[in-house]
N, C-alpha and C positions, 0 to 999 in steps of 0.2 A: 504494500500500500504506500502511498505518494502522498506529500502536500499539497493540496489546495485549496485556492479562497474563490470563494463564491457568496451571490449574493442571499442571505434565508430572507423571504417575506413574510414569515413568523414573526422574525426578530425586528425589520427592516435595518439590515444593518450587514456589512461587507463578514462574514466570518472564515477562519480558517478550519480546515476539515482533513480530515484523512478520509482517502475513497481510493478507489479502483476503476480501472480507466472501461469503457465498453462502445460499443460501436452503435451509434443510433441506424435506423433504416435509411437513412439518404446517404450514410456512408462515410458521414464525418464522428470523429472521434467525441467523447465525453467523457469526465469522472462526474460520479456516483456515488454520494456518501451519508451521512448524516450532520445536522447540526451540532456542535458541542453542546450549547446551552440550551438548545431547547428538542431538540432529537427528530426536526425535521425531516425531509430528505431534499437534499438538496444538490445544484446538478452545474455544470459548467464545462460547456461546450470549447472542447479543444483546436479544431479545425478539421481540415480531410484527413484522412487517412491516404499515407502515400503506397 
């Protein structure tokens, strides 16, 4: 698992996350993880996949 920050709409507020990366249907990348603080899920699109 990786860091990353993304936005929770829970919290409204930028947080950092540990997730795991996965492949949406159009074929661009994303991680996947939950909120620290409030145990959202929350997601932040990486770009394509090359």
């Amino acid at each position: 698992m990786a860091k990353y920050e993304a936005y929770c709409v829970k919290c409204k507020d930028k947080r950092e996350f540990e997730g795991e990366e996965t492949t949406l249907k159009n074929g661009r990348r994303a991680a996947k993880g939950s909120c620290p603080v409030c145990g959202t899920t929350v997601m932040r699109i990486l770009g394509k996949a090359s």
